[in-house]
GUVEXRO-505174 format. One record per residue (C-alpha): residue number from 1; residue in one letter; x, y, z. Coordinates in pm, 1 decimal, padded with zeros to 6 digits, m for minus. Layout:
N
+-----+------+----------+----------+----------+
:  nr : rest :       xx :       yy :       zz :
+-----+------+----------+----------+----------+
: NUM :    a :        X :        Y :        Z :
...
+-----+------+----------+----------+----------+
END
This chain:
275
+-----+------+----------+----------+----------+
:  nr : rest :       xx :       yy :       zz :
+-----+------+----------+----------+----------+
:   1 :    x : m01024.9 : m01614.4 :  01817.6 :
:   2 :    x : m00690.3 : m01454.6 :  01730.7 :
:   3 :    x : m00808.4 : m01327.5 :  01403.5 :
:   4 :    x : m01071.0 : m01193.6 :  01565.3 :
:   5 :    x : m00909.5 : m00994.4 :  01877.3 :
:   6 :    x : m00665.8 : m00871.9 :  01599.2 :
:   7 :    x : m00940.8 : m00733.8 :  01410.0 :
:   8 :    x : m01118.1 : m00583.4 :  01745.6 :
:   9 :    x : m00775.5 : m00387.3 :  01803.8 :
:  10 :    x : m00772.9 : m00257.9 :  01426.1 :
:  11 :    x : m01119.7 : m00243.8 :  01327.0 :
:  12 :    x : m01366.8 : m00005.3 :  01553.7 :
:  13 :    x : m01729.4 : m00106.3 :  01527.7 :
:  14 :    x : m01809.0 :  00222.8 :  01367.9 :
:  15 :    x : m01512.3 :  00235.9 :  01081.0 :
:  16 :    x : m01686.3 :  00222.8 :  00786.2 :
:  17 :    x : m01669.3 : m00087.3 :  00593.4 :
:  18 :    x : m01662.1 : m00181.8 :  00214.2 :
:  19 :    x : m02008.3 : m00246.0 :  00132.3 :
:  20 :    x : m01982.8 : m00498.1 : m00188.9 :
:  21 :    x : m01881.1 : m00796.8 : m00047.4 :
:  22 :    x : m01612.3 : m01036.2 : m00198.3 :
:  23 :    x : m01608.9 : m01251.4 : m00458.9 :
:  24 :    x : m01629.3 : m01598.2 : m00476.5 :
:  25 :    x : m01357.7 : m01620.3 : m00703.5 :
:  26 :    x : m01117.3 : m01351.5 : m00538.6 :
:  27 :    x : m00791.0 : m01548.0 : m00412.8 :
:  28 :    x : m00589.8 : m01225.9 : m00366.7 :
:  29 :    x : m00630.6 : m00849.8 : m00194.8 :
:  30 :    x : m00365.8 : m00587.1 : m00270.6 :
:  31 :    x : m00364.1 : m00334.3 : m00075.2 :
:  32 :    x : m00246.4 :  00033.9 : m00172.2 :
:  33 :    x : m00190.8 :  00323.4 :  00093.7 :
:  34 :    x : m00159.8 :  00678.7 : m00086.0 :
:  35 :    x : m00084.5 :  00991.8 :  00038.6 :
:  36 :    x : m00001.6 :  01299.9 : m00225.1 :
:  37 :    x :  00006.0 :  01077.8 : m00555.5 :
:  38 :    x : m00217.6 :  01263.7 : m00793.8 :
:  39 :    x :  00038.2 :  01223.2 : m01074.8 :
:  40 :    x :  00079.6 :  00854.5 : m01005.5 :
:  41 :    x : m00274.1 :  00800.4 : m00847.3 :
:  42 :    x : m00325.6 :  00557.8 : m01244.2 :
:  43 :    x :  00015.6 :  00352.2 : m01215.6 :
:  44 :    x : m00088.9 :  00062.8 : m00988.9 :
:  45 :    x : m00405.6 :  00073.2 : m01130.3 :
:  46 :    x : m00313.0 :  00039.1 : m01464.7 :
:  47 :    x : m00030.8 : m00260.3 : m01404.4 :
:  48 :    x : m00325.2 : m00434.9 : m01225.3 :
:  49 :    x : m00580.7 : m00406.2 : m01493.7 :
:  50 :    x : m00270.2 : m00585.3 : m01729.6 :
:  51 :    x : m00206.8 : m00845.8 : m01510.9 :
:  52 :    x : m00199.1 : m01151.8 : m01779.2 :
:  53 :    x : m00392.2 : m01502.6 : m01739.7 :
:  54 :    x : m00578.1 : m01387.5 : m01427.7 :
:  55 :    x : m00945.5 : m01296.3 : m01408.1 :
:  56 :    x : m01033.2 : m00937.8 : m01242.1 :
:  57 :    x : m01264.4 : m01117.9 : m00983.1 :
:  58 :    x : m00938.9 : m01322.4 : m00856.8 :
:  59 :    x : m00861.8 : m01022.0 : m00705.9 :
:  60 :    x : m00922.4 : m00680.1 : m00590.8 :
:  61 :    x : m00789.2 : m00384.2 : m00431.9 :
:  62 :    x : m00833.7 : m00168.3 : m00119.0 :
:  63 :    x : m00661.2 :  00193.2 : m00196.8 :
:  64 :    x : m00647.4 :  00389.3 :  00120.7 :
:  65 :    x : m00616.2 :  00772.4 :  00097.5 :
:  66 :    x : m00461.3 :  00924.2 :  00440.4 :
:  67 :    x : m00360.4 :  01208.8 :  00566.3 :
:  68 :    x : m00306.7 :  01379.8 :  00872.6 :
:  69 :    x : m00550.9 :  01715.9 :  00975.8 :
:  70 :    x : m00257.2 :  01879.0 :  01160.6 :
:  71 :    x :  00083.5 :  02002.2 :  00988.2 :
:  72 :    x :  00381.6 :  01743.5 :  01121.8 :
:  73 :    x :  00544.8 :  01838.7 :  01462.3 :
:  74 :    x :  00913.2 :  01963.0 :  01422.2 :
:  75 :    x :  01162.3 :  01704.9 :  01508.4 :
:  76 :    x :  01470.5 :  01802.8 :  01774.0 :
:  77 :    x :  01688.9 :  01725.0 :  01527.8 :
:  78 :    x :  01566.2 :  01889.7 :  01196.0 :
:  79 :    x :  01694.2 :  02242.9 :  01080.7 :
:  80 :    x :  01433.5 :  02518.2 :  00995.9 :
:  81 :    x :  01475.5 :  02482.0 :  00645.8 :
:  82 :    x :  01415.9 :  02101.8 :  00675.3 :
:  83 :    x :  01099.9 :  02114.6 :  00884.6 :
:  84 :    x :  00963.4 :  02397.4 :  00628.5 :
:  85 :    x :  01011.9 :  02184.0 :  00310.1 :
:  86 :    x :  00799.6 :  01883.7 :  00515.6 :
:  87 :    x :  00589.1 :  02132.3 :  00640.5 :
:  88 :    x :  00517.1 :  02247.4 :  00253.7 :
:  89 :    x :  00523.1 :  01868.7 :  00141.3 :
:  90 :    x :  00228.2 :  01815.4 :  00372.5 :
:  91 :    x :  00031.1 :  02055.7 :  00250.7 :
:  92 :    x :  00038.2 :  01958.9 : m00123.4 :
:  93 :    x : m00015.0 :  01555.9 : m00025.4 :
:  94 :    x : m00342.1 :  01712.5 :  00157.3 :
:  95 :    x : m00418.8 :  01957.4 : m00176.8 :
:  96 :    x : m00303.6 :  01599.6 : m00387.4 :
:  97 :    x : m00548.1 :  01391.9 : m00178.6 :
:  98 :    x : m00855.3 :  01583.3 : m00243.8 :
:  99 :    x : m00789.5 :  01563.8 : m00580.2 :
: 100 :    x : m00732.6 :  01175.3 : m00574.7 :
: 101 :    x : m01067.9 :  01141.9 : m00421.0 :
: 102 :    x : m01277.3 :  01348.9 : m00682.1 :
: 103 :    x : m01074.4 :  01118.6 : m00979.7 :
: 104 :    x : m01241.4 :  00824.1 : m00717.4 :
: 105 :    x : m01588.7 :  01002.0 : m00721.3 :
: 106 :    x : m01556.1 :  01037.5 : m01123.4 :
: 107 :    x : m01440.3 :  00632.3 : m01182.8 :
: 108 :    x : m01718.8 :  00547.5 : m00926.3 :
: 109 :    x : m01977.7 :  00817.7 : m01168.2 :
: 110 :    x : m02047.7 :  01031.0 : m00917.2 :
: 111 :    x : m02048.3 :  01405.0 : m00907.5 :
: 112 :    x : m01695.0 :  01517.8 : m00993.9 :
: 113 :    x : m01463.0 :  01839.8 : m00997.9 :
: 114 :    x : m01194.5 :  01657.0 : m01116.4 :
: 115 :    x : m00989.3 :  01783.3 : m01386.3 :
: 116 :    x : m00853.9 :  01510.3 : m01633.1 :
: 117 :    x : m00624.7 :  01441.3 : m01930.5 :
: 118 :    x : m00727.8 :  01246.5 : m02235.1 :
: 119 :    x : m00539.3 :  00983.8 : m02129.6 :
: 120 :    x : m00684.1 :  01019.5 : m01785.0 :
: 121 :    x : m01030.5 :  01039.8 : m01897.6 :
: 122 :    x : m00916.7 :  00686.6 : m02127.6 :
: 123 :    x : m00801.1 :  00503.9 : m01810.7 :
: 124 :    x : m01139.0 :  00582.8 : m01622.2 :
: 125 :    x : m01322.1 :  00475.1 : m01893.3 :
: 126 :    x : m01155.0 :  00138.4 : m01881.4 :
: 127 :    x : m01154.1 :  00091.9 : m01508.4 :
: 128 :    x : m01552.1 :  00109.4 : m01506.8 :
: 129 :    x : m01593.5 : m00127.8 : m01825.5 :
: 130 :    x : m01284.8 : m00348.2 : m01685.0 :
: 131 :    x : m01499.5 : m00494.2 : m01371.6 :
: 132 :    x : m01229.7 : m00460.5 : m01168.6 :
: 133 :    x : m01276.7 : m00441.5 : m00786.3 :
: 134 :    x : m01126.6 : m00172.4 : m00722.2 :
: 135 :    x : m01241.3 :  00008.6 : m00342.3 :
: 136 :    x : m01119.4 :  00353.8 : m00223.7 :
: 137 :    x : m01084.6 :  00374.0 :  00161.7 :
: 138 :    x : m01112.3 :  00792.1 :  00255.6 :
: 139 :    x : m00883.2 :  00852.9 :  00586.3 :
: 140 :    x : m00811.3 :  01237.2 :  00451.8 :
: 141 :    x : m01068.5 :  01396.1 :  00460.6 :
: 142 :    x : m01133.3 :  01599.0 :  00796.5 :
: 143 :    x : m01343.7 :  01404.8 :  01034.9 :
: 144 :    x : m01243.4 :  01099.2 :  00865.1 :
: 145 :    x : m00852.6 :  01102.9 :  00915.0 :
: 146 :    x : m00700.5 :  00876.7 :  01138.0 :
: 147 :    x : m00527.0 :  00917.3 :  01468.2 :
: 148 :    x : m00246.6 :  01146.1 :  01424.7 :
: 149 :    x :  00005.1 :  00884.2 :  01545.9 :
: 150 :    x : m00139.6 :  00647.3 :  01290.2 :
: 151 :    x : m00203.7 :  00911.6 :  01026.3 :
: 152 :    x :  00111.9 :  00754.0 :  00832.5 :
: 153 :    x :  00199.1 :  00520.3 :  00560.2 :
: 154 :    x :  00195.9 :  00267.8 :  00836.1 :
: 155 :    x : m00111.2 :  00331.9 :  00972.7 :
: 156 :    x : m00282.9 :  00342.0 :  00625.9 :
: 157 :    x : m00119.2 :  00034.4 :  00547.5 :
: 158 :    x : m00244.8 : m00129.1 :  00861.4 :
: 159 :    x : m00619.1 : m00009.4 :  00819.5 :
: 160 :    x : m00640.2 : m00166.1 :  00453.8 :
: 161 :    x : m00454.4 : m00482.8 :  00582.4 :
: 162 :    x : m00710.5 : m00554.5 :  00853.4 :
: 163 :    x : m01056.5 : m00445.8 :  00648.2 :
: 164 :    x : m00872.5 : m00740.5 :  00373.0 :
: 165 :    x : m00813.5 : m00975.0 :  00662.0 :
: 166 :    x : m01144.2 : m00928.3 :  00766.4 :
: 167 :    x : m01323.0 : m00966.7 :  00416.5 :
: 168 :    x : m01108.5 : m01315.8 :  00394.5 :
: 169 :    x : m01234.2 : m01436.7 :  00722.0 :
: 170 :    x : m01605.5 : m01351.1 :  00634.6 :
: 171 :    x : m01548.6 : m01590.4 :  00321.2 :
: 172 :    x : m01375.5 : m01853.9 :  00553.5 :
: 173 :    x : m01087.6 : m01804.4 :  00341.9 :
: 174 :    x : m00703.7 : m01753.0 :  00418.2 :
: 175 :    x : m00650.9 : m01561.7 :  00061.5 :
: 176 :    x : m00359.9 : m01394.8 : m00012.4 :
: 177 :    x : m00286.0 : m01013.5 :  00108.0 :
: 178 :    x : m00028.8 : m00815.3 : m00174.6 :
: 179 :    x :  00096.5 : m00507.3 : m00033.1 :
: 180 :    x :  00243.4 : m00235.2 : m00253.5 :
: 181 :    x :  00273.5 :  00174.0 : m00317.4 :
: 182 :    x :  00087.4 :  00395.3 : m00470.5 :
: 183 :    x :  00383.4 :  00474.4 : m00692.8 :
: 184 :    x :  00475.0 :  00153.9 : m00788.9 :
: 185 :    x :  00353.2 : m00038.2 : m01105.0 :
: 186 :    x :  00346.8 : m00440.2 : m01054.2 :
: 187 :    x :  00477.9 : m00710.7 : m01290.9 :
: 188 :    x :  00198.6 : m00833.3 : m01538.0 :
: 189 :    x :  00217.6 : m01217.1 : m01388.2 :
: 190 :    x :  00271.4 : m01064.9 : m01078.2 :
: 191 :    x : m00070.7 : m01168.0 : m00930.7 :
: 192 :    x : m00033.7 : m01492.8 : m01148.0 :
: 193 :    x :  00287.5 : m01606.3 : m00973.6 :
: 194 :    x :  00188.0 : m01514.1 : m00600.3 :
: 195 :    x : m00104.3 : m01706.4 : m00650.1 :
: 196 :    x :  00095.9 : m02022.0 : m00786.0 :
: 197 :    x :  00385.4 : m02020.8 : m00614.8 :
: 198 :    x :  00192.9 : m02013.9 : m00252.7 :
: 199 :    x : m00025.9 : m02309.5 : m00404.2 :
: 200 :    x :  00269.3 : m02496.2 : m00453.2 :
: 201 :    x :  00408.0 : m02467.3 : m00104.9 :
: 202 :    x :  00149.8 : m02473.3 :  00135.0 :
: 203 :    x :  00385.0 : m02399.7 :  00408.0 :
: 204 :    x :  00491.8 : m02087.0 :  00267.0 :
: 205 :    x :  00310.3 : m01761.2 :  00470.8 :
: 206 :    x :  00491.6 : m01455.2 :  00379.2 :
: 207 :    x :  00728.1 : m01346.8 :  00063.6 :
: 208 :    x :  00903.2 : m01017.2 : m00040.5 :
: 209 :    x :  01061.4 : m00909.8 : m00375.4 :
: 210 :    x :  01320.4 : m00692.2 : m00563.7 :
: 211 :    x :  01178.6 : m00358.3 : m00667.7 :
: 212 :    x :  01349.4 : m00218.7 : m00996.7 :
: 213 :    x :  01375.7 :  00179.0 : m01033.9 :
: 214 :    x :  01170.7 :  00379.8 : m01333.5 :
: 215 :    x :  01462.0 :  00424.6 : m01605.3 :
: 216 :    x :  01210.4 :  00692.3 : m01744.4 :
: 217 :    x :  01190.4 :  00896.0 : m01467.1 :
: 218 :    x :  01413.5 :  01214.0 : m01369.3 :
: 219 :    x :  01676.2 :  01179.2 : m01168.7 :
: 220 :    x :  01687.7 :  00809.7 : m01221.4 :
: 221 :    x :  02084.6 :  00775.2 : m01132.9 :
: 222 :    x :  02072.7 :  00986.3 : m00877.4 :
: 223 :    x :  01821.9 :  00795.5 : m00727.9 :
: 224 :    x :  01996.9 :  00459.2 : m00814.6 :
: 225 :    x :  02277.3 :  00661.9 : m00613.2 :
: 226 :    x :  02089.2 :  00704.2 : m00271.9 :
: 227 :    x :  01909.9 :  00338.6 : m00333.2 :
: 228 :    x :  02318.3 :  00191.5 : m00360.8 :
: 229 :    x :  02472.2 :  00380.1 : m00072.9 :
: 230 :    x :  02156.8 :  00314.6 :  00149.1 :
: 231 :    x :  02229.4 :  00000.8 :  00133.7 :
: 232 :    x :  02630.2 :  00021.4 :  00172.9 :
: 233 :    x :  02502.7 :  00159.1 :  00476.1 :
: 234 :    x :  02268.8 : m00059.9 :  00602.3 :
: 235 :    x :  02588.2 : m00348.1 :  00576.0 :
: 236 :    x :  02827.9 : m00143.3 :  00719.5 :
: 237 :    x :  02556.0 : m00071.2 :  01042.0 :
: 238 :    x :  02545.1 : m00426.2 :  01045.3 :
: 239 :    x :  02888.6 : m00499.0 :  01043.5 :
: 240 :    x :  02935.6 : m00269.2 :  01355.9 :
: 241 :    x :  02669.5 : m00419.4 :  01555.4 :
: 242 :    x :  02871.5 : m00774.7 :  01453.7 :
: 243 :    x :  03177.9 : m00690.8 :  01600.9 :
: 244 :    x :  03087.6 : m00408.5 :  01874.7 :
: 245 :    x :  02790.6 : m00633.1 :  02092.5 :
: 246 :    x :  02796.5 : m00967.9 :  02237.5 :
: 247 :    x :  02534.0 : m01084.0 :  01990.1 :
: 248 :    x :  02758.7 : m01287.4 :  01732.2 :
: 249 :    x :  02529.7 : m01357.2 :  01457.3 :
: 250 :    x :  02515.2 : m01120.5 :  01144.8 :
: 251 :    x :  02080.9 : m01021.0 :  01070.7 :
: 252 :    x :  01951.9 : m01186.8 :  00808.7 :
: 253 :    x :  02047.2 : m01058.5 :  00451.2 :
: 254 :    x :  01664.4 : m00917.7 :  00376.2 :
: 255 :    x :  01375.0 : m00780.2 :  00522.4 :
: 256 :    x :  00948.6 : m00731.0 :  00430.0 :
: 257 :    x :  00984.5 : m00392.3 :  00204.9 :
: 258 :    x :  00571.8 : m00219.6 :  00155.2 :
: 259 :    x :  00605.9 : m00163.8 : m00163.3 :
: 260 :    x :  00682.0 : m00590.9 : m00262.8 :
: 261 :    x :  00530.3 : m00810.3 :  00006.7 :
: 262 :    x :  00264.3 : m01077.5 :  00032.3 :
: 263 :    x :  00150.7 : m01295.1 :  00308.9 :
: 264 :    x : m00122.6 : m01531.2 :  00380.5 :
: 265 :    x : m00487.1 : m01307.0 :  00547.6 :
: 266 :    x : m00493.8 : m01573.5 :  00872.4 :
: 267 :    x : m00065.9 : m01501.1 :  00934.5 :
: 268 :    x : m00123.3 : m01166.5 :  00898.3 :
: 269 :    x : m00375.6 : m01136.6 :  01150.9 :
: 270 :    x : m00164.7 : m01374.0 :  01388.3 :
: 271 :    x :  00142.2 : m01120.2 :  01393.6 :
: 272 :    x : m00050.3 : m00819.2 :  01423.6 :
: 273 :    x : m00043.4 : m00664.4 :  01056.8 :
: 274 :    x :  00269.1 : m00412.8 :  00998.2 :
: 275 :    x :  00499.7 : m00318.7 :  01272.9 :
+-----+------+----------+----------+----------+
END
């Protein structure tokens, strides 16, 4: 019943649904939000179709493009300058979107405008001869977007969370949800080790992991810079709140991060998906 009321909340009777039903065989659902990734749109993908000593129909993945259809509202606190550059940053996720689904229309050999590397064209071929399950949810196009309050990485998180809760609970299964970013490549026993290590403790429901910065990329150190003193400032926040309130108990030392979490389908449901 509370799987169900949590999927009544999420889940309107006229969202549309992924029409291949699951597997058998599939133990595991990761789930992808993307908004503006054309350049990356191939990363998760690819680390997926390498995961080692793991058949593709063990597991599959909900992708789920979003976007908002208005520009974002100007915040009291941000300059002109700053609400420009997001204003500008919206607009090219939106142009980057459209172009992520026509790459989707091309792996899924439909009519296409999509314009492709060799490489590009090389990974396609290979995701439609790989078998993998791999299902594109479309939240930007207009008519199709959601909410604007939910139009966010939160919100598209949430909406490919509940449609894999509810493909788990039409198998009778409580499979395993991994959550990650469309930016972010995953471990090649990554899929391996969530599946064994929540065998091997039953009582387990949710984990989180480290996430390790691109060395290739530019601006690497500089972003190993802001990644350091976020933190330094996250302690030192915490450190405040220690010895400024009544509550004398530090927080705990870690937290659920998107882009490195798993959790148990049923749990999921029970707490409501993402804050």
């Amino acid at each position: 019943e509370m799987i169900e009321r949590y999927l009544k909340s999420v889940l309107s009777e006229s969202e549309p649904r992924i029409t291949e039903r699951m597997t058998a065989n599939c133990e595991v659902s990761v789930v992808i939000p993307s908004f503006g990734e054309r350049k990356q749109f191939f990363r998760p993908i690819r680390s997926l179709l390498e995961q080692q000593e793991i058949l593709l129909d063990t597991f599959e993945v909900i992708m789920v493009i979003n976007n908002s259809e208005s520009e974002p509202v100007r915040k009291d606190t941000e300059g002109a300058e700053q609400y420009r550059r997001r204003v500008e940053q919206f607009h090219q996720g939106v142009k980057e979107n459209q172009e992520v689904l026509e790459l989707v229309r091309k792996i899924q050999g439909r009519t296409s405008q999509a314009v492709c590397s060799v490489t590009e064209e090389a990974y396609i071929e290979r995701i439609q001869s790989s078998g993998l399950r791999f299902y594109v949810v479309d939240k930007a196009t207009p008519g199709r977007t959601l909410p604007s309050h939910k139009a966010n990485v939160g919100g598209a998180r949430n909406l490919g969370v509940a449609m894999a809760v509810e493909r788990f609970f039409q198998q009778g299964k409580n499979g395993l949800i991994i959550q990650t970013d469309a930016d972010t490549a995953l471990a090649q026993n990554f899929v391996t080790t969530a599946i064994r290590i929540f065998r091997e403790r039953p009582e387990l429901i949710g984990a989180t992991g480290a996430l390790e910065l691109d060395t290739n990329v530019e601006d690497a150190e500089e972003m190993k810079g802001v990644y350091f003193f976020a933190a330094m400032d996250k302690r030192y926040r915490s450190l405040l709140h220690y010895y400024f309130t009544g509550e004398k108990q530090l927080p705990r030392g870690f937290k659920f991060s998107g882009n490195n979490m798993i959790s148990r389908a049923y749990q999921t449901a029970f707490v409501g998906g993402v804050p």
